[in-house]
Backbone as JSON, one array per atom type, in Angstrom:
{
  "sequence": "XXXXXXXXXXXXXXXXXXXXXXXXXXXXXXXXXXXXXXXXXXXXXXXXXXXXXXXXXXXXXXXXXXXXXXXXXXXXXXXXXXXXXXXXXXXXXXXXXXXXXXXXXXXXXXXXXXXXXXXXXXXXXXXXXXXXXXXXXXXXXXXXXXXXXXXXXXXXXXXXXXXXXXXXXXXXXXXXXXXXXXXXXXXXXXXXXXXXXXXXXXXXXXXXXXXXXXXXXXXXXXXXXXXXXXXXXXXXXXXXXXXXXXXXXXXX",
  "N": [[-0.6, -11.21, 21.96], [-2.49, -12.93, 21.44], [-5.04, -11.78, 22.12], [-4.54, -10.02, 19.27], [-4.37, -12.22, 16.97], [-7.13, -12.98, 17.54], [-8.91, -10.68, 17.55], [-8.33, -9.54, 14.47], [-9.36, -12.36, 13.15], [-11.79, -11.3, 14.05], [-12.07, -9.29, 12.4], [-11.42, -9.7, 9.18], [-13.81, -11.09, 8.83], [-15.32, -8.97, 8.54], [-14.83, -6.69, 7.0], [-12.55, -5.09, 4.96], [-9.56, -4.11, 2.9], [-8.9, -1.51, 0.73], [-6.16, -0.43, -1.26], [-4.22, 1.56, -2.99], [-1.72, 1.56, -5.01], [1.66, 3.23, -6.12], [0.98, 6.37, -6.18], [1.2, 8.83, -8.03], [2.31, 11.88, -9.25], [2.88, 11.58, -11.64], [1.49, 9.34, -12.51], [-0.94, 10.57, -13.04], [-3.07, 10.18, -14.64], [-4.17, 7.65, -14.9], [-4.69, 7.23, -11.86], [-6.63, 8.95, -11.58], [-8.72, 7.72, -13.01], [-8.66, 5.6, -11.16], [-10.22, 6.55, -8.96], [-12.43, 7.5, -10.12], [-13.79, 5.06, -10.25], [-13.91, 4.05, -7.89], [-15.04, 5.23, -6.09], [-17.82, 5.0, -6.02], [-17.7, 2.65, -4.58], [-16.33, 2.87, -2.45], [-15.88, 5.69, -1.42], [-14.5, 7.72, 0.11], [-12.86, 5.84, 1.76], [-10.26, 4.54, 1.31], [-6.62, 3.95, 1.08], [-3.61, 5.35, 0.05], [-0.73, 4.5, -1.5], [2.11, 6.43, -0.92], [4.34, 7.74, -3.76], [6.93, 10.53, -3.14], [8.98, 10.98, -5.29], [8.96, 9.88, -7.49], [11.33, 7.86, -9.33], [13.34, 9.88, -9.07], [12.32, 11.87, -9.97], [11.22, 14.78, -9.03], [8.59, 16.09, -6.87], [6.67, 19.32, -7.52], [5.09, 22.42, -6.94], [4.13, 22.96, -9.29], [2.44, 20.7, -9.68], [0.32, 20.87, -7.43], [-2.35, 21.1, -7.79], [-2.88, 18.01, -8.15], [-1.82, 16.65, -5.61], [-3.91, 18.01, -4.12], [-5.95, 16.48, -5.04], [-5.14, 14.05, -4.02], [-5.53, 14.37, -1.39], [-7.82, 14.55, -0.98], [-9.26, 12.65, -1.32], [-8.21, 10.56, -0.53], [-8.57, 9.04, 2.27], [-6.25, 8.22, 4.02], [-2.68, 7.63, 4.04], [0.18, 6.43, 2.77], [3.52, 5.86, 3.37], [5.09, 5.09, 0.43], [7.69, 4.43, -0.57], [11.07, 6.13, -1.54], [11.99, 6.65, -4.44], [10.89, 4.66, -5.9], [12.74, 2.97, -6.99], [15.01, 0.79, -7.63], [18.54, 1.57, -7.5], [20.83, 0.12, -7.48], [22.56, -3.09, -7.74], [20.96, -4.95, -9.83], [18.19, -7.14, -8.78], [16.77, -10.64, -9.46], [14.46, -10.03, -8.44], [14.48, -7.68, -9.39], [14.82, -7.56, -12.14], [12.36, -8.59, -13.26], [10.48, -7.08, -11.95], [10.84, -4.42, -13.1], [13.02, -3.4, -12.09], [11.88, -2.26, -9.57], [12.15, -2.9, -6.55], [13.07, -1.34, -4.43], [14.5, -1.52, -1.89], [16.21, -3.38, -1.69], [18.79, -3.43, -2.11], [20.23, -1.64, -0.04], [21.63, -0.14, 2.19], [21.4, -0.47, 5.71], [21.48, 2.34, 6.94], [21.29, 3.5, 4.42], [18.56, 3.26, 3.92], [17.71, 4.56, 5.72], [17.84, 6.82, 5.3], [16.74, 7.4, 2.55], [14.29, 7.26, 3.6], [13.69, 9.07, 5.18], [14.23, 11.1, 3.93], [11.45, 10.94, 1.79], [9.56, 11.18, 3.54], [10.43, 13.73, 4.25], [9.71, 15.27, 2.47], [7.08, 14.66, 1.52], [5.53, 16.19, 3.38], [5.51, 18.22, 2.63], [3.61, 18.84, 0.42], [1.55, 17.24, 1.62], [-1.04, 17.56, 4.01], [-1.05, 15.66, 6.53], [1.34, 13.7, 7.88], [2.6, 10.71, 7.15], [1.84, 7.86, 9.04], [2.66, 4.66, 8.18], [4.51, 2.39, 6.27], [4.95, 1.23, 3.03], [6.95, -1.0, 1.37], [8.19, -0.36, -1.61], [7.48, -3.09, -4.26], [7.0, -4.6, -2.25], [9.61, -5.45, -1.04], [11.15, -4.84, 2.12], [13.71, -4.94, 3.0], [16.49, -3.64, 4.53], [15.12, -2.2, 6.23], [14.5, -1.48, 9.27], [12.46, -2.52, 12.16], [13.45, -0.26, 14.05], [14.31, 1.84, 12.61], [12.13, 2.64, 11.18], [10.59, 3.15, 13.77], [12.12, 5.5, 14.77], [10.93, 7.4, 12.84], [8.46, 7.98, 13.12], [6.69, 6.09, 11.79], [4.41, 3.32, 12.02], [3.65, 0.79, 11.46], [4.0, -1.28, 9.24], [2.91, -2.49, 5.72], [2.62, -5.29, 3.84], [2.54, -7.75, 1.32], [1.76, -10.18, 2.33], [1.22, -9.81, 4.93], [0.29, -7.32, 7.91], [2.23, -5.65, 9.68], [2.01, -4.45, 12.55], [4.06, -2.41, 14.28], [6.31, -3.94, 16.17], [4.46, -4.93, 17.77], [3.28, -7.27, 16.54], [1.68, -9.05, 13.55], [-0.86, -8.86, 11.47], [-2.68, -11.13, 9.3], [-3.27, -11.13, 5.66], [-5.23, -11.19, 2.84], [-4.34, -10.77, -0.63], [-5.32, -9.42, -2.97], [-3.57, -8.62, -6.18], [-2.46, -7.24, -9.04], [-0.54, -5.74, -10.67], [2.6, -7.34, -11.63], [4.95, -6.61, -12.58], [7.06, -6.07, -14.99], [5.91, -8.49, -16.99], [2.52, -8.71, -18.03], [0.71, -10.31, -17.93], [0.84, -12.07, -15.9], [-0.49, -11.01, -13.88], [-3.3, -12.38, -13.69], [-2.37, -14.73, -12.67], [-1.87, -13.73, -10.33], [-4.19, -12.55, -9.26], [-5.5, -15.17, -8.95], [-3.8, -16.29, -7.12], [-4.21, -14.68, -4.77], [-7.45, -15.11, -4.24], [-7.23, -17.79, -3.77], [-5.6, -17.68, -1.29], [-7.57, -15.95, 0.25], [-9.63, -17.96, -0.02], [-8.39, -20.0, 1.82], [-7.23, -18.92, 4.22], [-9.46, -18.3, 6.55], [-8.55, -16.13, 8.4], [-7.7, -14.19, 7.06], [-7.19, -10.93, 6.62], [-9.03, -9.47, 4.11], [-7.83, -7.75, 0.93], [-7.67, -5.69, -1.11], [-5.43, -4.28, -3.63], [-4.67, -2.02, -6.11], [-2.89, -0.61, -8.98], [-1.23, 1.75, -11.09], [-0.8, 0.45, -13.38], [-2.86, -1.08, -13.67], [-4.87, 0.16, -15.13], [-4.14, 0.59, -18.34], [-3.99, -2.44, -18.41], [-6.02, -3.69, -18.21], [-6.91, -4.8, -15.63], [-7.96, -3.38, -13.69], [-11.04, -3.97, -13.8], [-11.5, -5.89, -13.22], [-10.56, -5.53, -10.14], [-12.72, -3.84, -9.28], [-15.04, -5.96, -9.34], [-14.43, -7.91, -7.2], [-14.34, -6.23, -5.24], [-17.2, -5.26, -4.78], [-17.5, -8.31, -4.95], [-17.21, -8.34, -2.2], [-18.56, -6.12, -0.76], [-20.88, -7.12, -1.23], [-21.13, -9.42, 0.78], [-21.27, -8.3, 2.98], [-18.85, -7.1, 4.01], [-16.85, -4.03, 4.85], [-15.19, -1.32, 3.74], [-12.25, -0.32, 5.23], [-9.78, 1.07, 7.21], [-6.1, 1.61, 7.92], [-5.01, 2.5, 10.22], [-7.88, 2.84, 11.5], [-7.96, 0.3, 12.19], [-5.61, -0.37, 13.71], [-6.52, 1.12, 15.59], [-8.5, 0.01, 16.94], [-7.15, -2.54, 17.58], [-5.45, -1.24, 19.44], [-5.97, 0.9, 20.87], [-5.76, 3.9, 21.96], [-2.78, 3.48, 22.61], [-0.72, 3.22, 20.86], [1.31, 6.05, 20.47]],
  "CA": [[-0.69, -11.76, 20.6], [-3.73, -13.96, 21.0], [-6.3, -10.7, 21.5], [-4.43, -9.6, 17.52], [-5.33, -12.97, 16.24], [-8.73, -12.97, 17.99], [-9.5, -8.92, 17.01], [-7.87, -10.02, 13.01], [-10.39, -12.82, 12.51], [-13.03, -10.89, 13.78], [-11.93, -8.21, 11.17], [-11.39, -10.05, 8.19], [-15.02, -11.46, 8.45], [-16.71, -8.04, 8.11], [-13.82, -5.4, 6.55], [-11.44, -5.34, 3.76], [-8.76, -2.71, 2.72], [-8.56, -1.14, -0.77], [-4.71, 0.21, -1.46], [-3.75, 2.7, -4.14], [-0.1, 2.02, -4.96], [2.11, 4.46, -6.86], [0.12, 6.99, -6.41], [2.46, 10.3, -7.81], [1.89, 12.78, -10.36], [3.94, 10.29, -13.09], [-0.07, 8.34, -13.35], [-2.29, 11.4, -12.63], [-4.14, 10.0, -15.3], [-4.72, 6.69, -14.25], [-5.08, 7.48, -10.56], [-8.16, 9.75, -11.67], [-9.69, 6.97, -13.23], [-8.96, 4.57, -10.53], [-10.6, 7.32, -7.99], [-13.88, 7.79, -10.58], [-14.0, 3.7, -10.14], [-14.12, 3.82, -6.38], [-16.07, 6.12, -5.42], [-19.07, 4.84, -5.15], [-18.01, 1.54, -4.1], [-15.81, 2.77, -1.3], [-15.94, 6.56, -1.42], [-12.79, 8.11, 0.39], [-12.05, 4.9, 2.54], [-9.05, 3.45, 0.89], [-5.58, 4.09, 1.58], [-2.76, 5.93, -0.97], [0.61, 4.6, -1.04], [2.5, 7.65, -2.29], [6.16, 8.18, -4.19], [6.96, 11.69, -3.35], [10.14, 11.53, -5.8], [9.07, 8.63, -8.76], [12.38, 7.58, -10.3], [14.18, 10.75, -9.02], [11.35, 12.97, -10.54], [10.77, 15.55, -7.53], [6.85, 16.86, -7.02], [6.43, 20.89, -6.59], [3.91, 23.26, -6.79], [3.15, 22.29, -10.54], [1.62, 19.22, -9.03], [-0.43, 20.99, -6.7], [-3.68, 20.01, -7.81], [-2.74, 16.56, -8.09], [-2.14, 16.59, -4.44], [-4.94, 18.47, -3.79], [-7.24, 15.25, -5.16], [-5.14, 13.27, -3.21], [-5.95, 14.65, 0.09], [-9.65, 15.0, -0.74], [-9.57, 11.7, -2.17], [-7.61, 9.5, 0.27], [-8.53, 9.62, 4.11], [-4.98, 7.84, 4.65], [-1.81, 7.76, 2.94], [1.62, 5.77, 3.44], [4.93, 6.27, 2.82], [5.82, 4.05, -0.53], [9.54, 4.18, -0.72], [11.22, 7.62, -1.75], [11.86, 6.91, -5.81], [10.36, 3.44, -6.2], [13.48, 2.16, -8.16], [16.44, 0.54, -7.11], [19.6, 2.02, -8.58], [22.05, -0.51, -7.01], [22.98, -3.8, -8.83], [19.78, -6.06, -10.34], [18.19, -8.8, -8.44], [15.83, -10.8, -10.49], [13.14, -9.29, -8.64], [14.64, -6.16, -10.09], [14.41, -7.88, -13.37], [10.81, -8.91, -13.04], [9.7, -5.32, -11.49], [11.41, -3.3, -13.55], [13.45, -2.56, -10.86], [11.06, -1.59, -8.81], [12.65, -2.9, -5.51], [14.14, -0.05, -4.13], [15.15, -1.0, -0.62], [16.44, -4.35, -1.72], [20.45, -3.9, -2.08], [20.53, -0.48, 0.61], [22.09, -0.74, 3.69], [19.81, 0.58, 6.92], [21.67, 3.71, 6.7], [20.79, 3.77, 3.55], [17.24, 3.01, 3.93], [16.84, 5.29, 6.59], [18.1, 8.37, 4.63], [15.45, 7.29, 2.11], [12.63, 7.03, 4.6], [13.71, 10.14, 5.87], [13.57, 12.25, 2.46], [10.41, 10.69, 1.65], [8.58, 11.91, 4.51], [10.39, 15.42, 4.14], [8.93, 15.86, 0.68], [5.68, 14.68, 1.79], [5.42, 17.18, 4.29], [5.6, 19.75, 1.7], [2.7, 18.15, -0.38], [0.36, 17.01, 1.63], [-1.17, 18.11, 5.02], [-0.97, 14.45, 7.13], [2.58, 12.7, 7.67], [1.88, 9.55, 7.29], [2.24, 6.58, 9.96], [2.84, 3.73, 7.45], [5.41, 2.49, 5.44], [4.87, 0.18, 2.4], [8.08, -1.16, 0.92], [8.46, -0.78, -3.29], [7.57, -4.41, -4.42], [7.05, -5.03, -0.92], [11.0, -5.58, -0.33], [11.28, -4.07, 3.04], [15.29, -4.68, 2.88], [17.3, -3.4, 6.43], [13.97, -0.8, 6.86], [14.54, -2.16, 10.72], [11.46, -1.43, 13.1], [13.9, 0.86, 15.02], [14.59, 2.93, 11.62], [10.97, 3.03, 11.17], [9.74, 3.82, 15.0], [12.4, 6.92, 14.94], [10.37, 8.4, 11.98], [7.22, 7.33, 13.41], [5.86, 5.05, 11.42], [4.44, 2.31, 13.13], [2.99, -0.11, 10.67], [4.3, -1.97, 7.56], [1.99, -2.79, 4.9], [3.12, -6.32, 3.2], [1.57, -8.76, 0.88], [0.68, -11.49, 3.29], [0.59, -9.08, 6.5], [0.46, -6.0, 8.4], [2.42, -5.49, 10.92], [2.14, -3.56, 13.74], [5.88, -2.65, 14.36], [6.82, -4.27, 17.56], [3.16, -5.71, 18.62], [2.54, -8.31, 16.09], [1.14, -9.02, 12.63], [-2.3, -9.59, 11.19], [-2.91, -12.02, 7.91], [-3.69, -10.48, 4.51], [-4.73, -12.02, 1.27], [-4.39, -9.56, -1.46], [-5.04, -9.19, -4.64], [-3.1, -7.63, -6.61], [-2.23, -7.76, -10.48], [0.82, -5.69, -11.2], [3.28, -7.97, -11.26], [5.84, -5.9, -12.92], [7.2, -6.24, -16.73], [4.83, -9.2, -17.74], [1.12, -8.49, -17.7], [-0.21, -11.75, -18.07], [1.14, -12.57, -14.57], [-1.56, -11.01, -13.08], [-4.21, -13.48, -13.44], [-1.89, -15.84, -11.64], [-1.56, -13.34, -8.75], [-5.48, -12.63, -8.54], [-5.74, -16.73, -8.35], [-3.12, -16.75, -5.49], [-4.87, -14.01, -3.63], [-7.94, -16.07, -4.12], [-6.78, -19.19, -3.18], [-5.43, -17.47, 0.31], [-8.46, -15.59, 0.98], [-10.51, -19.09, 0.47], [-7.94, -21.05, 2.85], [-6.65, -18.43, 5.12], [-10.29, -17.04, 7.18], [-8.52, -15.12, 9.44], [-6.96, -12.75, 6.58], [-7.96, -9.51, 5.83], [-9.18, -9.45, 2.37], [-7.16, -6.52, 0.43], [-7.16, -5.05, -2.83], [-4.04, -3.62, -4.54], [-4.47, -1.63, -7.66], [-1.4, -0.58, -9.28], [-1.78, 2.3, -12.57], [-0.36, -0.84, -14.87], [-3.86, -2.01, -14.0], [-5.85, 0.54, -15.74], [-3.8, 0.05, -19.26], [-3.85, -3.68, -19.06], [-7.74, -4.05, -18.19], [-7.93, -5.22, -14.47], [-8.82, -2.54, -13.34], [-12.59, -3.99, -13.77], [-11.28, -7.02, -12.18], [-10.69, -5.2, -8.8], [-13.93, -3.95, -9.0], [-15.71, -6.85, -9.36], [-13.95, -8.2, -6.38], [-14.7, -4.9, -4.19], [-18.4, -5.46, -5.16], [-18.41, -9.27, -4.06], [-16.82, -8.5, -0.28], [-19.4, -5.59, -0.3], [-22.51, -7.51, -1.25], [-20.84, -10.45, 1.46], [-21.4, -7.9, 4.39], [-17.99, -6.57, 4.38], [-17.59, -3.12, 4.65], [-13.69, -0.81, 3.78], [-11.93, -0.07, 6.63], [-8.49, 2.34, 7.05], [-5.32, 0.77, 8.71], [-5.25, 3.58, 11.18], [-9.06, 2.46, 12.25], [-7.45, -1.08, 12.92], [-4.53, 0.16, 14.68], [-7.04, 1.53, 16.89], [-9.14, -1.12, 16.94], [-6.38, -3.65, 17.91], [-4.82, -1.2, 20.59], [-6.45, 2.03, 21.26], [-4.65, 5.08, 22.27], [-1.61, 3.14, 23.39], [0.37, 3.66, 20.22], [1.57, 7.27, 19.89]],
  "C": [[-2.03, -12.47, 20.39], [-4.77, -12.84, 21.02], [-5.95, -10.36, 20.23], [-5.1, -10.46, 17.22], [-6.87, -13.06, 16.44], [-9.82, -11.97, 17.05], [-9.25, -9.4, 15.3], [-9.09, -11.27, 12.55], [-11.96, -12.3, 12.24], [-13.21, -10.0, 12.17], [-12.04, -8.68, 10.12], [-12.6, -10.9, 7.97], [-16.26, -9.97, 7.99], [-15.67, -6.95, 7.67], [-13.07, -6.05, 5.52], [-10.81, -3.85, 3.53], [-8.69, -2.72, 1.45], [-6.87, 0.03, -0.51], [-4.24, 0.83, -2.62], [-2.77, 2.59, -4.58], [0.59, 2.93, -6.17], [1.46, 5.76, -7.23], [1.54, 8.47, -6.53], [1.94, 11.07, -9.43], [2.49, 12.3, -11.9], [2.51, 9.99, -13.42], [-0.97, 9.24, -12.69], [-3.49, 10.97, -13.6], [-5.22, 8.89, -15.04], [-5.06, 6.68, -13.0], [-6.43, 8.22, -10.79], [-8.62, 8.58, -12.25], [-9.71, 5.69, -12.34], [-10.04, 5.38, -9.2], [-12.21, 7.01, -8.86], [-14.3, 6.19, -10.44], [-14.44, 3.25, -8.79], [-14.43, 4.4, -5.45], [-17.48, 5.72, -4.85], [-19.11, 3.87, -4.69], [-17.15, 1.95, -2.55], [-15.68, 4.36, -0.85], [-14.81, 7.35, -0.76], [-11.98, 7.1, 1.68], [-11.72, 4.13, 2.06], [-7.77, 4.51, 1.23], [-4.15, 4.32, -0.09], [-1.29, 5.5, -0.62], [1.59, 5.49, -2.05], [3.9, 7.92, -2.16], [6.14, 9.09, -4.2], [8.13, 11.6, -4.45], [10.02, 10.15, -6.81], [10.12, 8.88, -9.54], [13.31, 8.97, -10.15], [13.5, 12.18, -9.79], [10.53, 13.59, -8.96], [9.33, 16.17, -8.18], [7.6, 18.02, -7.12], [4.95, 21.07, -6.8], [3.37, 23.19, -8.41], [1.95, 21.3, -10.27], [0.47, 19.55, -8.11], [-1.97, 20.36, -6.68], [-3.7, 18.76, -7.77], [-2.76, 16.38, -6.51], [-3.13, 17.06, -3.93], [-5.88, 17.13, -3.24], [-6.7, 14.11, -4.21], [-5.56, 13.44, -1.83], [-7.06, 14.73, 0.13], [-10.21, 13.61, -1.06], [-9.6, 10.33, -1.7], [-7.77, 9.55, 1.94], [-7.22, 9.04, 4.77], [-4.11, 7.53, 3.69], [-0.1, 7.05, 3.69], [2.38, 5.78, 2.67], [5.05, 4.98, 1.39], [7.08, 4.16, -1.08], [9.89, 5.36, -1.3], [11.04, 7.79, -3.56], [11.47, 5.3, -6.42], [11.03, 2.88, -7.07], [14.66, 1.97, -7.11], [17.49, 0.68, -8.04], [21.14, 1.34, -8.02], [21.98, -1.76, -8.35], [21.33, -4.77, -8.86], [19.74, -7.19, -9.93], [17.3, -9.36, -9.58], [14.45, -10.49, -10.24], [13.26, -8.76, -9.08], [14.1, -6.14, -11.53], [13.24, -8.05, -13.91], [9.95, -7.66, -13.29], [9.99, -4.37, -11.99], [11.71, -2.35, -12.38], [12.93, -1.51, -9.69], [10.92, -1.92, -7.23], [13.65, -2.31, -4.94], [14.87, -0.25, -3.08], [16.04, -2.2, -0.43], [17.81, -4.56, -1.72], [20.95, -2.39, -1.37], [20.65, -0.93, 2.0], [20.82, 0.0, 4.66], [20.23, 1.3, 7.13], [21.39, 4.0, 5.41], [19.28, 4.11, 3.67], [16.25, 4.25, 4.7], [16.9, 6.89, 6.17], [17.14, 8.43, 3.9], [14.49, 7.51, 2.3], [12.43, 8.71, 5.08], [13.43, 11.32, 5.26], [12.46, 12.14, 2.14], [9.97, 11.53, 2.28], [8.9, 13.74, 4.63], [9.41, 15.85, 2.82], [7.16, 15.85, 1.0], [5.12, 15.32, 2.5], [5.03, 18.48, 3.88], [4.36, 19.63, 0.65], [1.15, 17.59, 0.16], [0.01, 16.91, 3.44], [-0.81, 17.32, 6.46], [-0.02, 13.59, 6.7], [2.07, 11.55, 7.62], [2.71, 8.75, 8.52], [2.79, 5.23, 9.22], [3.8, 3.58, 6.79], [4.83, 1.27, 4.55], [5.92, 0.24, 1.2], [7.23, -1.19, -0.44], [8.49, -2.39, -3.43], [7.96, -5.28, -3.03], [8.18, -5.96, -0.41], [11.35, -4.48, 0.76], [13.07, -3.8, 2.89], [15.19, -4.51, 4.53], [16.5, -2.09, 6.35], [13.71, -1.3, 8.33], [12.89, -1.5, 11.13], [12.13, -0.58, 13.87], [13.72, 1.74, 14.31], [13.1, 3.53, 11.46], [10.15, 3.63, 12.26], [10.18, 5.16, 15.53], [11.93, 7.55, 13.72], [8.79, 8.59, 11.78], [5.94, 6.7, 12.48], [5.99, 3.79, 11.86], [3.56, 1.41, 12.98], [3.74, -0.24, 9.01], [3.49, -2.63, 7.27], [2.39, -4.09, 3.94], [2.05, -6.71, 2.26], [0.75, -9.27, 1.5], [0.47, -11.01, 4.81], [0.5, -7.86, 6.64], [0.71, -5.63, 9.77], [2.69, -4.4, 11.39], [3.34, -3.63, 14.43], [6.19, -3.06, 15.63], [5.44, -4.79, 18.76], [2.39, -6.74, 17.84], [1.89, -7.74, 14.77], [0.06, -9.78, 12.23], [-2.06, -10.21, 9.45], [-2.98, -11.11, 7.02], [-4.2, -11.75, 3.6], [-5.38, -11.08, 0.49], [-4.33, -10.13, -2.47], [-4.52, -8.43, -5.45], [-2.34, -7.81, -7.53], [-0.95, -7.03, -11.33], [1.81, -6.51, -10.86], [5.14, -7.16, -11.68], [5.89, -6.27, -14.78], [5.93, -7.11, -17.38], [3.41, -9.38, -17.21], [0.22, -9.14, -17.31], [0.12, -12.5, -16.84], [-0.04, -12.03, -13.35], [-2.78, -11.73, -12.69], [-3.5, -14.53, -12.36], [-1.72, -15.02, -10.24], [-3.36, -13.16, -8.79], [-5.76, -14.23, -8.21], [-5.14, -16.87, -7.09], [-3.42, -16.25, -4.57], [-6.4, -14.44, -3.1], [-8.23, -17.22, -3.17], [-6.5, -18.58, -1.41], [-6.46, -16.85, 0.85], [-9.99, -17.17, 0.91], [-10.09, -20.07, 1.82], [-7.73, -20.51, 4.08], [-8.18, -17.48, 5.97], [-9.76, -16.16, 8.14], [-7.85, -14.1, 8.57], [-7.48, -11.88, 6.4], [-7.9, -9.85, 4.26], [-8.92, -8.32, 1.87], [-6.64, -6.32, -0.9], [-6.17, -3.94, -3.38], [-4.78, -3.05, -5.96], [-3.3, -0.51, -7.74], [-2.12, 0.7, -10.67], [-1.79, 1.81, -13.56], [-2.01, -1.07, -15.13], [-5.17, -1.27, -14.72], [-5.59, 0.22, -17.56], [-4.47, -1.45, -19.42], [-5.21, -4.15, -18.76], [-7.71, -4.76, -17.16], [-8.01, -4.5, -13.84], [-10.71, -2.75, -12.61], [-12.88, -5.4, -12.78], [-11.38, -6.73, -10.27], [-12.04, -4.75, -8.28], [-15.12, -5.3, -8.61], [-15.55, -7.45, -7.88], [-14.35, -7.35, -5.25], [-16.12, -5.52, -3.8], [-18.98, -6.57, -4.37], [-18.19, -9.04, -2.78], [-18.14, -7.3, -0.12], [-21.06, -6.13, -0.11], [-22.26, -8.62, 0.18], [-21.08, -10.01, 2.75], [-20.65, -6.89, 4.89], [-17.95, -5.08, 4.38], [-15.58, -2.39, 4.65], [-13.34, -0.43, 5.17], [-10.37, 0.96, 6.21], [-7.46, 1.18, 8.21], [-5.0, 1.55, 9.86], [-6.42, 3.13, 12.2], [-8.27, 1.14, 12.81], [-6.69, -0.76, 14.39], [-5.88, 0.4, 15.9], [-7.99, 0.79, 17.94], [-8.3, -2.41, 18.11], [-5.71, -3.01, 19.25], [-4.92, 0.27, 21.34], [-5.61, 2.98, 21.09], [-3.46, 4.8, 22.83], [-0.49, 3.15, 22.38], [0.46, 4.41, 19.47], [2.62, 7.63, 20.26]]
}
């Protein structure tokens, strides 16, 4: 544990992660304009978290090109929950997120049937299973690390961490402005991601953009933000490179 924290401060003084979420053929529109945005500031090192089945809306071969750009687009890609809705009973995150905590009232047989369709679909879509999982409204629920290490993924993607399933978790402080239903909540989450990347130096500094955020105009906000960690030294990184970083060829 003390080489993670050691290897994690070094990291979060010269790296940062950019994260894609909902990335599915539902916001092909906005996903192309978050791609023509981050290109030249980060060019294909950021990371796609992708709904093969948004809201019970299955991909195919209509979609193809859409996947296409994602694979040409994204050098890494993680599981984001199978239909990014929860269709059990309403917590008030649910209420918040427009129910957009999917794994939040599913048992871990549940969860794991989920996890398990996901990754079939994605299989069919796009060339590289992914290793990652990042819970819908980052409610992991009973997604156990066992459920997750028999489908081999072997990293969860959180808010405030990233853990490495069964060897420890590194800091975060993210920004990140969908909040769900009300828009105007985003300013208060770029302040709180802020605030933890001024107090917390050992976090990775990590940008979330969401497709809400091309509508509601921060979009230009994440940029800006990209921009200052790049002029600061920092430079994108992949959670895969970490992984490898933090423990070589010892977890496969």
């Amino acid at each position: 544990m003390t080489d993670i924290i050691a290897t994690s401060r070094e990291l979060a003084a010269t790296r940062f992660l950019v994260v894609v979420h909902d990335v599915t053929p539902n916001f092909s529109g906005e996903i192309d304009q978050i791609l023509r945005v981050l290109d030249p500031l980060v060019g294909t090192c950021s990371t796609a978290a992708v709904v093969p089945c948004w809201h019970g809306l299955k991909s195919d071969v209509a979609h193809r090109e859409f996947w296409q750009t994602v694979n040409e687009s994204f050098q890494e890609v993680l599981l984001h929950g199978y239909r990014h809705q929860n269709d059990k009973s309403a917590t008030c995150l649910s209420q918040l997120t427009g129910r957009a905590d999917e794994f939040s009232r599913l048992t871990e047989a549940e969860c794991e049937a989920r996890i398990a369709a996901g990754l079939e679909m994605m299989d069919g879509l796009l060339p590289n299973r992914p290793v990652g999982f990042l819970p819908p409204a980052w409610q992991r629920g009973q997604a156990t690390s066992a459920v997750l290490l028999r489908h081999g993924l072997r990293f969860v993607l959180g808010m405030h961490g990233l853990e490495f399933v069964g060897h420890g978790t590194i800091p975060l402080a993210t920004w990140s402005w969908d909040c769900g239903r009300i828009g105007w909540l985003g300013h208060i989450a770029e302040t709180y991601g802020s605030l933890r990347f001024r107090w917390r130096p050992s976090a990775l500094p990590t940008i979330v953009i969401h497709p809400a955020d091309v509508s509601r105009g921060f979009l230009p906000r994440a940029v800006l933000i990209c921009q200052r960690l790049l002029r600061e030294g920092r430079r994108p990184v992949l959670v895969g490179d970490l992984e490898q970083r933090l423990f070589g060829g010892t977890r496969r």
